[in-house]
C-alpha positions as CSV (number, residue, x, y, z in Angstrom):
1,X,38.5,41.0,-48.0
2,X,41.4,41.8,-50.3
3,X,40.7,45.2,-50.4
4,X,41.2,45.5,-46.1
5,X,43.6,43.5,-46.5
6,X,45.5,45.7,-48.5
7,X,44.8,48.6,-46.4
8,X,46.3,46.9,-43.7
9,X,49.9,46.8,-45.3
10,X,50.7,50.5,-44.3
11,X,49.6,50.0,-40.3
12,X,51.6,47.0,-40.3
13,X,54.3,48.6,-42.2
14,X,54.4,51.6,-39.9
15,X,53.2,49.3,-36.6
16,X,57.3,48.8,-35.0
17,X,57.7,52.6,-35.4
18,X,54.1,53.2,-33.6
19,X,55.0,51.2,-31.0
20,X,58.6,52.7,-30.5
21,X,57.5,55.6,-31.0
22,X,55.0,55.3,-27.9
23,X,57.9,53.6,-25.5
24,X,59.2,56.7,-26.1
25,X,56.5,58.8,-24.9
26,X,56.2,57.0,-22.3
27,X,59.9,57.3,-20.9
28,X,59.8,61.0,-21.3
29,X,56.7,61.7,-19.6
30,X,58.4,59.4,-16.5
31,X,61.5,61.6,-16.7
32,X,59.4,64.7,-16.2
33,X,57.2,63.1,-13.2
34,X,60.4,61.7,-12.0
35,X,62.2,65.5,-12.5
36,X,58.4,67.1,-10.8
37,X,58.6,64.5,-7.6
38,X,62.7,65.2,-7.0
39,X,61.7,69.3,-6.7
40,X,59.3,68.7,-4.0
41,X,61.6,67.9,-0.9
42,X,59.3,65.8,1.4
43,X,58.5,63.3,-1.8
44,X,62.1,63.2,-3.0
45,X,63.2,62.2,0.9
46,X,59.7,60.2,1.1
47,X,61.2,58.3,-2.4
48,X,65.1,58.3,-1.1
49,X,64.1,56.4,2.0
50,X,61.1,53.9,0.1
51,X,61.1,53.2,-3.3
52,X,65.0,54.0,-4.3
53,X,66.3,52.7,-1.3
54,X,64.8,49.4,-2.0
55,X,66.0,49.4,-5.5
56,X,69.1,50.0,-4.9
57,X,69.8,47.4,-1.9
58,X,68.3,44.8,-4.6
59,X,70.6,45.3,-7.1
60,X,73.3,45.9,-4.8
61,X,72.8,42.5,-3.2
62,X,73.3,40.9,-6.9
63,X,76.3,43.4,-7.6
64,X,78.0,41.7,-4.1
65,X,77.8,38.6,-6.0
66,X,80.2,39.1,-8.5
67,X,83.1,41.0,-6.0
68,X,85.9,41.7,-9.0
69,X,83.8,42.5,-11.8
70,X,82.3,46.5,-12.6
71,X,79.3,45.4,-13.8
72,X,78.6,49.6,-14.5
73,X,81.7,49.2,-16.8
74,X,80.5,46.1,-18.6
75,X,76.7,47.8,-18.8
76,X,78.3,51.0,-20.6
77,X,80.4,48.6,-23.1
78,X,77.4,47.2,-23.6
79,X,75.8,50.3,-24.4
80,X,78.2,52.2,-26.0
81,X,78.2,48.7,-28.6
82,X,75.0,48.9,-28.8
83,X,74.7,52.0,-30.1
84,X,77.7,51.9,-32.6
85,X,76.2,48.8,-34.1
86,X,73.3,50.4,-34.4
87,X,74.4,53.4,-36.4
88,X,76.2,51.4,-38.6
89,X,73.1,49.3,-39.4
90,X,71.1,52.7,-39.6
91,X,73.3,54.5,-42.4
92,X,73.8,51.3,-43.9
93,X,70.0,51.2,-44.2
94,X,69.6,55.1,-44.9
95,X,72.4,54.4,-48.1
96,X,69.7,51.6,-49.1
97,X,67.0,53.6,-48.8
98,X,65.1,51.3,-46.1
99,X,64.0,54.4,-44.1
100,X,61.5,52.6,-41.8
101,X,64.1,50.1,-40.9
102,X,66.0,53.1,-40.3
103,X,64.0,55.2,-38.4
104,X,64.2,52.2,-36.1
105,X,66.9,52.0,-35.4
106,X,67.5,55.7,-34.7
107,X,64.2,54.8,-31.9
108,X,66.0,52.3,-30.3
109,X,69.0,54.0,-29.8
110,X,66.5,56.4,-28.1
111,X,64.7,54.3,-25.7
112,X,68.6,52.9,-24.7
113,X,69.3,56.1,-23.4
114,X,66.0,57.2,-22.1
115,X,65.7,53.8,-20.4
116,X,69.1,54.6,-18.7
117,X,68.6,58.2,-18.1
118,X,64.9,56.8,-16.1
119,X,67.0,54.2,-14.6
120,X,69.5,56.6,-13.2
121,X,66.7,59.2,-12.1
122,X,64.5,56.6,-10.0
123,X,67.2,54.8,-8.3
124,X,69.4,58.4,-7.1
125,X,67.8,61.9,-8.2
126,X,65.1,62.6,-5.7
127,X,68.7,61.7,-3.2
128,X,69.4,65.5,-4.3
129,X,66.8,67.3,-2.9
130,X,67.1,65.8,0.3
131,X,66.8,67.3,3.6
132,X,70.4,68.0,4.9
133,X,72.3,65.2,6.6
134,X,71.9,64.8,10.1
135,X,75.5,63.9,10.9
136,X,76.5,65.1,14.7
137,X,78.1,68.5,14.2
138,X,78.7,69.9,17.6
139,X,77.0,72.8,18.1
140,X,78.3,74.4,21.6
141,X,80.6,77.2,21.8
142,X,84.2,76.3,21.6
143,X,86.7,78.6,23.7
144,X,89.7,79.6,22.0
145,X,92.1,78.3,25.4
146,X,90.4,74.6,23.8
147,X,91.9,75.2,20.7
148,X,95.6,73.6,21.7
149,X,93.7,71.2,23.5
150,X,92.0,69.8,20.2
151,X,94.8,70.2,18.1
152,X,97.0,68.3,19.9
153,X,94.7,65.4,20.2
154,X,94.7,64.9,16.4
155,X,98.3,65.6,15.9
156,X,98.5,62.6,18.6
157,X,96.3,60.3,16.8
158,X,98.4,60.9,13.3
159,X,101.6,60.4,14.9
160,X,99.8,56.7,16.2
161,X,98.6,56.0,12.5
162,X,101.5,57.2,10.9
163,X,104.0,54.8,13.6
164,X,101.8,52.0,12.4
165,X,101.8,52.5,8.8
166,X,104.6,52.1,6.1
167,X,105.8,54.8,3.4
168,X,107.3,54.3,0.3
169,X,110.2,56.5,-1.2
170,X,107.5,58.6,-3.0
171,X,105.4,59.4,0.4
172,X,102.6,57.3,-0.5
173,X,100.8,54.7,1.9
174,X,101.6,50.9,1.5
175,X,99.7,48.1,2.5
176,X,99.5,44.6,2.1
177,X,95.9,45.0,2.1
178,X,93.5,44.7,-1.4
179,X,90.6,47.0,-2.6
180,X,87.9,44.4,-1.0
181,X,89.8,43.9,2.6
182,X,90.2,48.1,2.2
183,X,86.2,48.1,1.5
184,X,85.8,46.0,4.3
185,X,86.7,48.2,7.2
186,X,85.3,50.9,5.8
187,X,81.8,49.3,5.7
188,X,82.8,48.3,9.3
189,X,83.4,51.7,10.4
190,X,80.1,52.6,8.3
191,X,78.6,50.9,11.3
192,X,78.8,54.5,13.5
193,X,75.2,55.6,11.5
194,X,73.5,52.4,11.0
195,X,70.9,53.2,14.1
196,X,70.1,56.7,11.9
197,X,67.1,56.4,9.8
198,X,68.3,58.7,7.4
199,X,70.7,56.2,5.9
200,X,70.4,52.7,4.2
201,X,71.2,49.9,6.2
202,X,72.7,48.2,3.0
203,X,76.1,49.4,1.9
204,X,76.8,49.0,-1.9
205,X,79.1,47.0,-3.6
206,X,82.5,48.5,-3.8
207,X,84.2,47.6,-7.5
208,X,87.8,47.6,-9.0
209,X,87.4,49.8,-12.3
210,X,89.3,48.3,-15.5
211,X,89.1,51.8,-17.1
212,X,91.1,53.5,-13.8
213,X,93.9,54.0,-16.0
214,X,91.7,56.5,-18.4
215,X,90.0,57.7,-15.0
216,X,92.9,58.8,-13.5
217,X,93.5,61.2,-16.3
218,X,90.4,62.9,-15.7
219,X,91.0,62.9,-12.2
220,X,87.8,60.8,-11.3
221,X,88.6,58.9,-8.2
222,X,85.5,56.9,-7.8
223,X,81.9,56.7,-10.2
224,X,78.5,55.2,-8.2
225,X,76.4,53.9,-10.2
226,X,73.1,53.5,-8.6
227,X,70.9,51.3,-11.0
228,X,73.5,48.4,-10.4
229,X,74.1,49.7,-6.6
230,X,78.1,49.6,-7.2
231,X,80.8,52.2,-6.0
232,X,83.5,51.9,-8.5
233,X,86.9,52.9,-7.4
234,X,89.9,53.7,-9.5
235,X,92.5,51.9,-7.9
236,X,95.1,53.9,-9.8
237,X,94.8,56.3,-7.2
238,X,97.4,56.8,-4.0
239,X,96.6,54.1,-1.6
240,X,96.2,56.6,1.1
241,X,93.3,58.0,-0.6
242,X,91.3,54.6,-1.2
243,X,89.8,54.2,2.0
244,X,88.4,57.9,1.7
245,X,87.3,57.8,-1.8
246,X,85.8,54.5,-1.0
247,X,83.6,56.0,1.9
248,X,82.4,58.5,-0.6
249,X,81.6,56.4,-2.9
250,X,79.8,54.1,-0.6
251,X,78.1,57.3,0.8
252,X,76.1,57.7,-2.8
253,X,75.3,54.1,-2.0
254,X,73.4,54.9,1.5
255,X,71.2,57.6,-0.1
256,X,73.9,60.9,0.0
257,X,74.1,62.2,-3.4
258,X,74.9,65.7,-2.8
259,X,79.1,66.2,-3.1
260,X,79.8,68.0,0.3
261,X,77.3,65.6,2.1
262,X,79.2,62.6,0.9
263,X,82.5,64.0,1.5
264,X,81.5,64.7,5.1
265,X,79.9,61.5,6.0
266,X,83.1,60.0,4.4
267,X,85.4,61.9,6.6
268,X,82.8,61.4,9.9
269,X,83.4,57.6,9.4
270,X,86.9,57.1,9.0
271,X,88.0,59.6,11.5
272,X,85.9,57.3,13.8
273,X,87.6,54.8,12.6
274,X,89.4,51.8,14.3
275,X,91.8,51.5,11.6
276,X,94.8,54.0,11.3
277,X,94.7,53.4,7.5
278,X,91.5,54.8,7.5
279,X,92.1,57.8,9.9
280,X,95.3,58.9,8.5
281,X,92.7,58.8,4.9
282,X,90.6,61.2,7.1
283,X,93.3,63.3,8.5
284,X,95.2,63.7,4.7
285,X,91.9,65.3,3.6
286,X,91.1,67.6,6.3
287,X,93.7,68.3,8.7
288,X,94.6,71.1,7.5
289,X,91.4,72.8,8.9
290,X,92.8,72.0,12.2
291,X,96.4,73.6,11.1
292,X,94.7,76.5,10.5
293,X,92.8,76.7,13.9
294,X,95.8,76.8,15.3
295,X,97.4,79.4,13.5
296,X,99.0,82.8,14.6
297,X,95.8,84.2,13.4
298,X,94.6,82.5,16.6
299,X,96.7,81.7,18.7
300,X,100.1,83.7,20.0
301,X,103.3,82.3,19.4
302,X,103.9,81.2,23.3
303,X,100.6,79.4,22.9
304,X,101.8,77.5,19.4
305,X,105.2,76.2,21.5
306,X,102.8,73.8,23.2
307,X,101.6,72.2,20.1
308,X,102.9,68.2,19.4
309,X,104.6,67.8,16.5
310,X,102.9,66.0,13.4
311,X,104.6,62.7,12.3
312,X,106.5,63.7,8.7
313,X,104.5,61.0,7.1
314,X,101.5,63.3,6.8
315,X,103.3,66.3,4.9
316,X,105.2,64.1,2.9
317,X,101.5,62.0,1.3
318,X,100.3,65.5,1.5
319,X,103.4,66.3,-1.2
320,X,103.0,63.3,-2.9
321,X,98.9,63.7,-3.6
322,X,99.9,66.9,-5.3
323,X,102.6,65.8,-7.2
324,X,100.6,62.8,-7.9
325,X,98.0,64.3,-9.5
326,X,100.1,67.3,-11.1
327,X,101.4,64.3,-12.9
328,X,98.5,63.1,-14.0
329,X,96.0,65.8,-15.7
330,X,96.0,65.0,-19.3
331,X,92.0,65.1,-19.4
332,X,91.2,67.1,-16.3
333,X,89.6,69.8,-17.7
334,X,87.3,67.6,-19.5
335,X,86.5,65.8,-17.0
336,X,85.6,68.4,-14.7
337,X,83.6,70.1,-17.5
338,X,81.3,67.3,-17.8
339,X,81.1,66.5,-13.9
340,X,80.5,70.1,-13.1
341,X,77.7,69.6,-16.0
342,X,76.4,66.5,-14.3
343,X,75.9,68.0,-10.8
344,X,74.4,71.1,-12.3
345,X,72.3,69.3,-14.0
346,X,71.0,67.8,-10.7
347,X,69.7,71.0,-9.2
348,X,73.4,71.5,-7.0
349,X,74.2,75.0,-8.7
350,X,77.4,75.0,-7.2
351,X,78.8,72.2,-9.7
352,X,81.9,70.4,-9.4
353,X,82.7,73.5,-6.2
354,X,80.4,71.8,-4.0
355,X,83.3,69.4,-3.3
356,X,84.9,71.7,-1.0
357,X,81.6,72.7,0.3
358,X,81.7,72.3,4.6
359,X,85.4,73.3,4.4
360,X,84.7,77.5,4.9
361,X,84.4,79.2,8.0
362,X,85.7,83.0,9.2
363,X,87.4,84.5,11.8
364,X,86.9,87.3,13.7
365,X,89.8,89.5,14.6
366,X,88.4,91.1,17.7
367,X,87.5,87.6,19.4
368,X,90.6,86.2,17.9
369,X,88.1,82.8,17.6
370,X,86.7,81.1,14.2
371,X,83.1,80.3,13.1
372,X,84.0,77.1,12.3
373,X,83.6,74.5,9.3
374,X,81.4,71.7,9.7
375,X,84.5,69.6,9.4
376,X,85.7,71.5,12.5
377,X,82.6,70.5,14.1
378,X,83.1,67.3,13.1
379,X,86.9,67.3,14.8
380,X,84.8,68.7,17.7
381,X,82.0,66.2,18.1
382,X,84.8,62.9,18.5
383,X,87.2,65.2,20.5
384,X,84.2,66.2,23.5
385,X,82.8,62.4,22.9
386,X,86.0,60.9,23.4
387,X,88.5,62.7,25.1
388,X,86.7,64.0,28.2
């Protein structure tokens, strides 16, 4: 009996790295069956619409709970400590020679991140192979004679916004309205797709980031963190682009992952809109599409007499945003580097240029007419709705 006994020692000795070390296994072979599902399109968009969705409404209905606090920020903290402590503890154990205790540690710190990078992967990555959005681009021919016709619609609706919002000396929006009362008539206006299937029914919770300050500097507007179903905003942004940046954000939330997809639902539901802060949020992204519709590449000067003339309000947040974030670029480069990584990384080649994608369209000189963007479709598909 002694003798076994004895024997035993080393299994027991080596047991909490055996059992680590088989945690680990385990959360590697899910990333790869996770990473195998999200390639095949009808299971990711089978998983996006079952399984994730229902994860994420969960823990976005415990987010809600807590409206002012970022529990992604206090989960990173957490992690980030976490992990510091436990180096310390591990070269304080490698200078002692305690290399099981060690070797431990260094496991631990391992499943943390493979329990997070798992995490991450169920509740959002299949969202990237999706099938393409099914917002309501208008797809009919558009005659040129129109083109005045359209323009001047939207140059009407951001002379009403801008009449009913205020400016401050730097050209920025003000409001008497916080993040939450922002959040809340975007996630009303988010009421345009809630009949499409495509989408979650339950918007995420939209959080205040502590850290906006360091965000700022790296030019991140907004982070969604699916396993905790939040849409953190840095509110150290212009006001005017909250209510944009927030619809993005909340767009990850709904199951639209992919960067152009997000900005285009985004823009879809706050030019539709009932709230001029939101349209004029809309307009300050995208209008310029519509300025260059009706261009002289287009349209002769006697044609351009007939256009209405935008409210100054517009060009002057327009200045602002670019002075704004001129201003404020200290980490830019980093933080583009490691976003672009991040989206890559995803299976979206295009990287952090897939932003602007949507926005391109041609024009051919003979027809003196455009192929149009999908925002211009977008324009389109509220100006035939509504104005006729």
């Amino acid at each position: 009996m002694r003798k076994n006994k004895a024997s035993d020692k080393p299994i027991k000795k080596f047991m909490p790295l055996i059992i680590k070390g088989v945690i680990i296994i385990a959360l590697v072979i899910l990333f790869f069956v996770l990473l195998l599902l999200k390639n095949n399109q009808d299971i990711a968009e089978g998983m996006s619409r079952t399984v994730s969705r229902a994860y994420v409404g969960f823990v976005g209905s415990i987010s809600n709970v807590l409206p002012f606090v970022s529990l992604t920020e206090l989960f990173f903290i957490a992690l980030a400590g976490g992990i510091i402590t436990l180096l310390i503890f591990l070269f304080i154990d490698l200078f002692k020679k305690r290399f099981i205790k060690a070797s431990c540690r260094l496991l631990n710190i391992a499943i943390m991140v493979l329990v997070t990078i798992d995490a991450y992967n169920f509740s959002c990555e299949a969202s990237y192979n999706r099938k393409p959005i099914p917002l309501p681009y208008y797809q009919n021919e558009v005659d040129r004679t129109d083109y005045i016709n359209i323009y001047n619609y939207f140059a009407s609706d951001i002379n009403t916004c801008s009449g009913l919002l205020e400016f401050d000396s730097d050209g920025d929006v003000k409001t008497n309205l916080s993040l939450q009362e922002i959040a809340k008539e975007v996630k009303k206006a988010y009421a345009i797709i809630k009949d499409d299937s495509y989408f979650s029914s339950q918007l995420g919770a939209v959080k205040p980031m502590m850290s906006s300050f360091i965000y700022r500097e790296f030019q991140i507007t907004g982070v969604t963190f699916s396993p905790l179903g939040e849409a953190n905003i840095d509110v150290m942004i212009p006001t005017g682009d909250l209510p944009f940046t927030i619809a993005h954000e909340l767009a990850h939330t709904v199951g639209v992952m992919r960067e152009d997809e997000a900005n285009q639902l985004a823009f879809y539901v706050c030019l539709n809109s009932e709230s001029p802060l939101l349209r004029f949020s809309a307009y300050s992204r995208y209008f310029y599409l519509m300025r260059g519709m009706a261009s002289t590449a287009y349209l002769t000067d006697a044609e351009r007499e007939n256009l209405i003339v935008v409210h100054p309000g517009l060009s002057k947040f327009e200045s602002f945003q670019y002075k704004f974030w001129k201003n404020h670029d200290l980490l830019a480069k980093i933080g583009d580097f490691f976003n672009n990584l991040y989206i890559k990384s995803s299976g979206v080649n295009e990287g952090t240029n897939s932003y602007n994608g949507g926005t391109e369209y041609t024009y051919d000189p003979t027809e003196h007419r455009i192929t149009v963007s999908k925002y211009h479709s977008l324009f389109f598909e509220k100006y035939y709705r509504l104005s006729i």
